[in-house]
Residue, then its C-alpha position, 0 to 999 in steps of 0.5 A: x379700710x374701704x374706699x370712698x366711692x368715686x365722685x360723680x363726674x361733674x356735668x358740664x354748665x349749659x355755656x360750656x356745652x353751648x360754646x363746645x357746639x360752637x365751636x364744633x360747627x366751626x370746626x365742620x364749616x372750616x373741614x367742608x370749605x378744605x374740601x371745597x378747595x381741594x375740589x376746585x384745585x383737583x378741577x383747575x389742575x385737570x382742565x389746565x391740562x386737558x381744557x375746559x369748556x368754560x374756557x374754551x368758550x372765552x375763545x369766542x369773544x377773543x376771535x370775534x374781537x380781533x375779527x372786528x378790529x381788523x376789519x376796521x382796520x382794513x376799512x370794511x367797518x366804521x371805526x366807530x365799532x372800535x370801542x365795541x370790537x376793543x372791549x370784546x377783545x379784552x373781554x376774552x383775552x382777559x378771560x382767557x388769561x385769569x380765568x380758572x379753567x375748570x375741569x366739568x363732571x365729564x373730565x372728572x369721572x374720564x380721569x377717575x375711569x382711567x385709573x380704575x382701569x389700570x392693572x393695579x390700584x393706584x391710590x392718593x392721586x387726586x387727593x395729591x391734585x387737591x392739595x394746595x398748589x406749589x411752585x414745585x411738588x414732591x411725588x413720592x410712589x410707595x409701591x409694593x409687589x406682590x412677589x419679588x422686587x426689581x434691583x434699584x439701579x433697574x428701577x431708577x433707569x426706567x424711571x429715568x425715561x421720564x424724570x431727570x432727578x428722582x430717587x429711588x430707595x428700598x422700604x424694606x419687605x416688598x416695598x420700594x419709594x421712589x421720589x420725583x424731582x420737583x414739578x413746576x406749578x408754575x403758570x406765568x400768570x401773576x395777580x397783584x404780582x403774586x404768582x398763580x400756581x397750579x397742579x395741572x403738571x402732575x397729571x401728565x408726570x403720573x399719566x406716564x409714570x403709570x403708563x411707562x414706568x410701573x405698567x413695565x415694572x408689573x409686566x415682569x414684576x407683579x405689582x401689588x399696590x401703589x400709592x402717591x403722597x406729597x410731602x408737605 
């Protein structure tokens, strides 16, 4: 008996592909504004470590306003100057307190420089500065070795120098994962009473966890790739 041919694909109505765009150009605008976010988290978490030259300029309001008001009241400048010298000086103490110090394009590639120079590739680093900020993050390291694999208790002492509370754990092969304990975002920064957090403590935690914990490692056991997440 022969078969009945296929039925042709019924093409979809001109709303139909109008509302699919729609909502495709939504779907790119909400991707392109997570990846601005990342961008401004990955900046923020860098120039609160290293300083910003944003916020290092507020520095000069700050100084300039409490140079006028003490010297209005030592006597050498009409107090009529308080109002001016009082506003400079919140100007920049404000600034200085909620400002966002963002890292310029000169820190960025500097980091970015200082990973790739590395003796081994060390990957999900900036993107675990991009994620959003908490008041405490989990790094989890998944590195494998190129050759053998170090005993665990070696590995949890070594990292022990730098982290109170991690764990390590076999990921079977040439693999181990080793887990940080939490890492404050805290900032004692609060705007309407809510907490601000950053990712600025992650950078100085991978700094030495590369630096003095796996560039030690690879000196006896060769490292193969390294690679950080965070848990969401």
């Amino acid at each position: 008996m022969p078969l009945d041919p296929p039925t042709p694909a019924r093409a979809p109505s001109p709303e139909l592909l109008r509302l699919a765009a729609e909502g495709a150009r939504n779907i790119e605008r909400a991707d392109q504004r997570q990846q601005e976010l990342g961008e401004q988290h990955m900046r923020v978490a860098l120039g609160a470590h290293y300083g910003s030259a944003r916020q290092r300029g507020l520095y000069v309001p700050l100084v300039v306003g409490a140079v006028l008001v003490a010297a209005m009241a030592s006597g050498f400048i009409s107090v009529d100057y308080m109002t001016a010298g009082m506003a400079v000086l919140l100007l920049g103490a404000l600034g200085v307190a909620f400002l966002d110090p963002v890292a310029g394009d000169a820190r960025v590639a500097s980091e970015r420089a200082w990973l790739a120079a590395r003796p081994f590739p060390v990957r999900g680093y900036f993107e675990a500065l991009q994620q959003r900020p908490v008041a405490g993050a989990v790094l989890l390291v998944h590195i494998r070795f190129a050759g053998e694999t170090p005993p665990l208790d070696l590995v949890q002492g070594v990292l022990g120098r730098i982290d109170a509370n991690p764990s390590v754990r076999s990921a079977g092969g040439r693999g181990l994962v080793l887990q940080s304990g939490l890492i404050s975002g805290a900032t004692g920064i609060r705007v309407n009473k809510v907490p601000v957090y950053r990712n600025h403590r992650i950078v100085p935690y991978v700094h030495r966890l590369v630096d003095e914990v796996l560039a030690p490692l690879h000196a006896t056991y060769p490292i193969d790739q390294v690679e950080l997440t965070r848990p969401v």
